[in-house]
N, C-alpha and C positions, 0 to 999 in steps of 0.2 A: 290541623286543618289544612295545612299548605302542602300537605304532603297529598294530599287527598282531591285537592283542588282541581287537577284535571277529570278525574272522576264525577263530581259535582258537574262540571261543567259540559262532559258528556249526557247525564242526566237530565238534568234543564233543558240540554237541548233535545231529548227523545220524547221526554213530555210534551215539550212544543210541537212538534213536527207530529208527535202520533195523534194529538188533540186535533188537528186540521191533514189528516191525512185523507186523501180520497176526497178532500172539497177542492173545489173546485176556484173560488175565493182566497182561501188558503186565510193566511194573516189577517185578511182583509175582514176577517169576521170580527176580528178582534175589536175594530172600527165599530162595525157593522152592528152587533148586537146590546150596544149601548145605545145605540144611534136609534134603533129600532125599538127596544124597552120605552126608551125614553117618550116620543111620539104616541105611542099604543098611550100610554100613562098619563102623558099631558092632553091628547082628549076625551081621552077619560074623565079626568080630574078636574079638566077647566068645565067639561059639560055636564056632568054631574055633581059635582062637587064646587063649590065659589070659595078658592080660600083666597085670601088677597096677598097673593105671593106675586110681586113682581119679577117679570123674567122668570117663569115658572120653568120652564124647561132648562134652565142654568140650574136652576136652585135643584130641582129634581135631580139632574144628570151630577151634580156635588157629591151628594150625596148615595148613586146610585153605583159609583163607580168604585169609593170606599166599601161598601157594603157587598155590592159583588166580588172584590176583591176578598176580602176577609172569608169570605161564604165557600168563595173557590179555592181557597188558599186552606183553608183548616178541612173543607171534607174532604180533598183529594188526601194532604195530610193522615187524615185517619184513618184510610187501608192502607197506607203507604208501604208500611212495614210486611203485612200480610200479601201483597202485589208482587212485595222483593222475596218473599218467601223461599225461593226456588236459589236466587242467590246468594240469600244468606246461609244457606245451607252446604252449599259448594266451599265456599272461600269468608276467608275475617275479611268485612266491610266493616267500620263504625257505624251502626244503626241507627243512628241521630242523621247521618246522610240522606237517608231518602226522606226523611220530616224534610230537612232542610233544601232538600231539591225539589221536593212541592211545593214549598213555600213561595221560594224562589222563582219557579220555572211562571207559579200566579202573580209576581210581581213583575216579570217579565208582559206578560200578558196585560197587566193594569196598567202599566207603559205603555203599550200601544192604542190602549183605550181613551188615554188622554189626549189625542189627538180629537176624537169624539167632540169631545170638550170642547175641546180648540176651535173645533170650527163649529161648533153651537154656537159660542160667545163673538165669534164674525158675526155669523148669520142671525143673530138678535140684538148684534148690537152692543155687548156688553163691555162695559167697562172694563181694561185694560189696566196694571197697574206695576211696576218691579215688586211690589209688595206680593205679587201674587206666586214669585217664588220660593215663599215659604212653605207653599203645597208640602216641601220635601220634608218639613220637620213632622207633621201628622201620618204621612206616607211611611217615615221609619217608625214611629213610633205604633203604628197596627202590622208594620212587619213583624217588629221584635214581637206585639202581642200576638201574632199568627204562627210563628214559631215557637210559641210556649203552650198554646193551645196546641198546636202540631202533635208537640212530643206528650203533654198527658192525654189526649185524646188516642194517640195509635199506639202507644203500650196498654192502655186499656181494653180499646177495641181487638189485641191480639188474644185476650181471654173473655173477654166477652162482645161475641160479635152482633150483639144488641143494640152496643152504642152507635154502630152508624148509622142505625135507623133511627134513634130515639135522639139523635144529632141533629138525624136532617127534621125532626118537629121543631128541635130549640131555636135552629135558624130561621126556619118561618114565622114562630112566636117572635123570635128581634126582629126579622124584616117589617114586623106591626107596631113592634115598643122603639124602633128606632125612626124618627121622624124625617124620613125620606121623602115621603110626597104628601106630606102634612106638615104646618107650622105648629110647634111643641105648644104653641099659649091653646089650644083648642083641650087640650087635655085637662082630665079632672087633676085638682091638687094632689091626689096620694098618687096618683100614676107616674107626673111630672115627678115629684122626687123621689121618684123610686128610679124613672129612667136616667135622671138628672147627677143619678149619685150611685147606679151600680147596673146602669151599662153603659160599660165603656167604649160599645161603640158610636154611642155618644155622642164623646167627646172628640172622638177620632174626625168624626162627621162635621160635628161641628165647627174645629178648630179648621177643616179643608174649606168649608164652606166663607168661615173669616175671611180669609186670606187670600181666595178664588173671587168666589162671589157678591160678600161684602167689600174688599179689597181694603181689610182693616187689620192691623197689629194686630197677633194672637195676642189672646187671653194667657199668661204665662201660668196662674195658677190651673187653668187646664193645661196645659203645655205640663207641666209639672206632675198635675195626676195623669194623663196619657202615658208618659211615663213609666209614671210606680207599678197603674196596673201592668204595663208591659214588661217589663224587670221580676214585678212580682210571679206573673204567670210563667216567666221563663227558671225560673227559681223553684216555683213546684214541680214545674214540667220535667226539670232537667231531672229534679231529684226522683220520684218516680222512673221515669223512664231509666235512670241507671241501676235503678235499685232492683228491677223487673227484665232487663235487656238478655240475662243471660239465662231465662226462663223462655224464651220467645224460637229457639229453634224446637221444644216442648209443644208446640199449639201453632207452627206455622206448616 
């Protein structure tokens, strides 16, 4: 991987600059589109909907910035491979690179989004705490998971380019099972443990929101399974993706 490193590192940064290329803003979106979700959504939800979430625009924006990360981070991931197509075919890259530099180049991106954050939790007021930098234990923990969905999602998608469309329905079905701008108790009991115990993003959401906006000690037995599934999915991901990579200049 060290050998390779400045390649990565050119990647993430053409991702970036091509994603804001021609705005005018530029970076400044990165702020900007959280900022803006957020708002649209909190009156929305506070005038139609009464859930009794304090600090509803924190609690929202916890949430939303995990979730948009993952979202951005695993669909760019799954044309990745077929986008490099033209280079893989020139020259030997390790093809796990560009999984890993979309991954990447979207955590770059969620980085700047926390600033978003930042200055919600001024301007509402919100409790401040050292506790709240354990953001980073939940933040690696849906990378490692964004990086294993990465790698079985784009060796898939290189034979059947179905999956990216039949992708982007699974992420709008989580953007509803995952309780972003809902409190989880509103939900029927099979729902809850269904979301409670096999989606994982969860607990990613959750455990940010401990630590951010509760400003309480993770839960280490989540901590624990955030984790496994992440480990886990980079364990299928990998295995796939190696098993199928030298099939991939065939269908790109």
């Amino acid at each position: 991987m060290n050998k390779y490193r400045g390649l990565v590192k050119q990647l993430v940064t053409r991702d970036i600059k091509l994603k804001y290329r021609r705005s005018v803003l530029g970076y400044v979106w990165s702020v900007m589109n959280p900022l803006m979700t957020m708002i649209v959504l909190t009156i929305v939800f506070s005038t139609f909907f009464k859930f009794e979430i304090q600090n509803f625009p924190v609690y929202l924006l916890c949430g939303s910035v995990i979730f948009g990360y993952y979202s951005t981070a695993t669909t760019g991931a799954c044309s990745s491979i077929i986008e490099n197509g033209s280079l893989i075919r020139k020259t030997y890259v390790p093809k796990y690179i560009f999984v890993f530099s979309k991954v990447t180049s979207a955590f770059v991106d969620f980085l700047f989004s926390l600033a978003a954050l930042v200055f919600v939790m001024i301007f509402t007021h919100a409790k401040f705490s050292p506790i709240n930098i354990m953001f980073i234990i939940p933040s690696l923990e849906i990378y490692i998971f964004s990086i294993g969905m990465g790698l079985l999602l784009s060796q898939a998608n290189v034979f059947f380019r179905d999956v990216q469309y039949i992708y982007s329905v699974i992420v709008t079905a989580l953007n509803y099972l995952t309780p972003l701008f809902y409190p989880i108790e509103i939900l029927p009991e099979q729902v809850k443990f269904f979301v409670t115990h096999f989606n994982p993003l969860y607990l990613y959401v959750q455990q940010f929101r401990d630590c951010v906006y509760n400003c309480q000690m993770l839960d280490w037995n989540l901590v624990l399974s955030g984790f496994l599934w992440g480990v886990g999915a980079v364990v299928i991901g990998a295995f796939f993706f190696r098993k199928n990579q030298d099939k991939f200049i065939l269908y790109i």
